[in-house]
N, C-alpha and C positions, 0 to 999 in steps of 0.2 A: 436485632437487625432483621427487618423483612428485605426479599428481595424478588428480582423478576429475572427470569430466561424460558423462552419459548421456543426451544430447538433452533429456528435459524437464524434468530436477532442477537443482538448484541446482549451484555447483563449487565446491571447496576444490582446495587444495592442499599437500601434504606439505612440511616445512619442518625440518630438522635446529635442535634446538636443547638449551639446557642451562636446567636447571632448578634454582634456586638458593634456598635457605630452611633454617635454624639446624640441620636436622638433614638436608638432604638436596639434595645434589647433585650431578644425572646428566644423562644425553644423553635428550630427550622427542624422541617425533615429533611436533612441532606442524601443525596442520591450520588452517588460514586458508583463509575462503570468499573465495573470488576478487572483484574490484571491477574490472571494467572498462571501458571506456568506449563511450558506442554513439552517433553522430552522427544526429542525426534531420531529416529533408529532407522536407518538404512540395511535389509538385505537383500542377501540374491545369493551370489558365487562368493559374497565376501558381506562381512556384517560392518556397522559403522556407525558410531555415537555423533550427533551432529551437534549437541549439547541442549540446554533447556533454553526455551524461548518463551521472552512474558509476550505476555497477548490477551485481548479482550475476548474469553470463549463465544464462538459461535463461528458457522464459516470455517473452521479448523483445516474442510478436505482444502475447500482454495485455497487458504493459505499456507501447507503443505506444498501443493502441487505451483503455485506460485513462486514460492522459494525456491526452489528446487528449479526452475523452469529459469528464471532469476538468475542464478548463481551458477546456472549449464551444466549443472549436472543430470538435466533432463531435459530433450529437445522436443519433445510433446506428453501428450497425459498417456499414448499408447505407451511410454518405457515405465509405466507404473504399473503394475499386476495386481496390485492390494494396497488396501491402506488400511489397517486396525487402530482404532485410537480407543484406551481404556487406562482408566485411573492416571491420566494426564499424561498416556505415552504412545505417541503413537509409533507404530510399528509400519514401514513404507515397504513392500517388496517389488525391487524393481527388476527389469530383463537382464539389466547389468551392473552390477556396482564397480566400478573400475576403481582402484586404490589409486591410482596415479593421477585420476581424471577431479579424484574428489578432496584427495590432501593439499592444495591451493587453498581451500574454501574449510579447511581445517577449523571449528570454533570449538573448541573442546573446555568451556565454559558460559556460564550463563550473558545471553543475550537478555540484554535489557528491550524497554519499549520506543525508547530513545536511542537505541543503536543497530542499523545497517550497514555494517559494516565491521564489526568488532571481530576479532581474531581472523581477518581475513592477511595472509600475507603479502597479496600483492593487491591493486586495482584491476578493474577488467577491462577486457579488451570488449571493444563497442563498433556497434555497425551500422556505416552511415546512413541517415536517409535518404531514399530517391522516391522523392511526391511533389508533387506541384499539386496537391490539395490546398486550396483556400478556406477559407472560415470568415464571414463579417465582423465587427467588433458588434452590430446590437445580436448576433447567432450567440457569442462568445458570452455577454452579458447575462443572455437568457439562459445559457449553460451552467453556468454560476449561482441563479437562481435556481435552478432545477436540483443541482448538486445540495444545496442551502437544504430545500425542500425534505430531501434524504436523509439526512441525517437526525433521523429521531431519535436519536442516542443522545448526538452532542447538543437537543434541543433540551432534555431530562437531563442530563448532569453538566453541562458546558464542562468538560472532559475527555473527550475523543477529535480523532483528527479523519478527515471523509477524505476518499478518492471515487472519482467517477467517472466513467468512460462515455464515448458519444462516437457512431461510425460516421462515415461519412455523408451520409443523409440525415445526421441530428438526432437518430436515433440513439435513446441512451441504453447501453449494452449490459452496464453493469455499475453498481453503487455500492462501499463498503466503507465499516468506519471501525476504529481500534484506536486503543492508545497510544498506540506507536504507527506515525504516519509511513513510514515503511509497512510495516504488516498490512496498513488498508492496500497500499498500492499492491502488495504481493495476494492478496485478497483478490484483487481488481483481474491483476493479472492471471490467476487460479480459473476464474471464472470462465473469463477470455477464452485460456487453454485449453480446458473441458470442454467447453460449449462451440471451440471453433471458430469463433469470428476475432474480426479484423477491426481493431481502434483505429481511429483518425485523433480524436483530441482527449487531451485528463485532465482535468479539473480538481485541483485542489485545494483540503480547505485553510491549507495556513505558508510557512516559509517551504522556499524549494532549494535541498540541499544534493550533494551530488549522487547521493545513493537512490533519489527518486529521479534524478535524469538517468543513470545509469540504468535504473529498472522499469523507465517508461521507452527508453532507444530498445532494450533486449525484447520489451511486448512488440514494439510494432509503432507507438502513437508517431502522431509526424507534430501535432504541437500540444505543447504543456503550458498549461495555465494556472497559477495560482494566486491567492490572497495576499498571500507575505511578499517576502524577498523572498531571493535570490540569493545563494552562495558564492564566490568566489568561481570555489570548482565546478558549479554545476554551472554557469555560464561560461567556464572553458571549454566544458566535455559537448554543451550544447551546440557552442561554436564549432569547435572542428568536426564533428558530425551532422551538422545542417539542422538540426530539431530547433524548431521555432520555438524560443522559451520566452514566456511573459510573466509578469509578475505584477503585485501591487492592482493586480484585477479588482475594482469596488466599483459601486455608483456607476459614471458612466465614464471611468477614466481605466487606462492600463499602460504598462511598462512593456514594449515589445525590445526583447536585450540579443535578441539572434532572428537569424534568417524571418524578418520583417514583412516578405514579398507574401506570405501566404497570411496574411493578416488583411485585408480589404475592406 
């Protein structure tokens, strides 16, 4: 198996395989984005196993400082001191680790790329939006085009999931992609964090369930946009906290399922 990683992109991997259908079968190179594992360790005044997390390497500090930012146990990238990531572990030393503050968000087992949320005990507490930001639907179209654009991973292996930020002048802020649509938006939000700026809209590229309303309300965005559906819970959590959330974004149609007014 060949493979590709260039320090800050995402990684696939070259895969011999046979291709099989009523008129056609032959040998393909298949390319599979990488999934693997990264052990995440909290210290400071106290140490703390946060358990393994699958993920597409690359990006690793964002989406450290993401998670983390995420899940409040860090209110900006200044309560981080260090980050050592070596042989799939990183090591986080922060200004404080508070036992009390972090045993809620307890996952003292392996996080998959499919799960945001797994060993968490409770749901989080979320904070409403106050913007009267607008967006046009052809701004929003073109936003989704540009997102599309990005994703040179999921254009090589149709296997990852993109999140993309845009401020509020259409600026895009920030573009990331992972096997697990979680990790891109904690990716998204890492970035954010670090570098300081303020999202207006996300963009993304498949279904919206309630751990990316959850982690698009705790960045800051005021409206989420995505490909798929909608959840249930993420069009509850989006309702009672005002976050405009759209869905079913294609061609030149979309689903606007909460606070509508900033949709123009």
């Amino acid at each position: 198996m060949e493979g590709h990683r260039d320090g800050k992109s995402p990684a696939w991997i070259s895969v011999d395989s046979r291709v099989l259908g009523r008129e056609d079968n032959s040998i393909a190179n298949y390319k599979a984005p990488l999934e693997n594992p990264l052990r995440i360790v909290l210290s400071g005044n106290q140490s703390h196993d946060l358990g393994i997390y699958m993920r597409t390497p690359g990006n690793d500090l964002e989406l450290i400082t993401g998670m983390l930012f995420n899940e409040g146990i860090i209110n900006g990238h200044e309560d981080m001191i260090s980050t050592e990531i070596q042989d799939e572990v990183a090591t986080v030393l922060l200004r404080d680790v508070n036992q009390e503050s972090i045993s809620p968000n307890d996952r003292p087992f392996m996080v998959t790329g499919s799960c945001g949320v797994c060993g968490r005990g409770k749901l989080h507490d979320h904070k409403m939006v106050e913007s009267e930001e607008t967006v046009s639907q052809h701004r929003l179209h073109e936003y989704h085009k540009i997102a599309r654009n990005q994703q040179r991973l999921f254009h090589q292996t149709g296997g990852t999931h993109g999140a993309t930020a845009f401020d509020v002048n259409g600026i895009m802020i920030s573009s990331m992609e992972d096997v697990g649509r979680h990790n891109a938006m904690d990716k998204v939000t890492g970035q954010l964090v670090i570098d300081g700026k303020t999202p207006s809209v996300c963009v993304l590229s498949g279904r919206i369930s309630y751990e990316l309303v959850q982690k698009a309300l705790r960045t800051g965005f005021k409206i989420v946009s995505g490909v798929g559906s909608a959840t249930s819970l993420a069009i509850q959590v989006a309702k009672e906290n005002d976050l405009t959330l759209i869905s079913f974004s294609r061609g030149d149609r979309m689903t606007v399922l909460s606070a509508p007014r900033r949709v123009v």
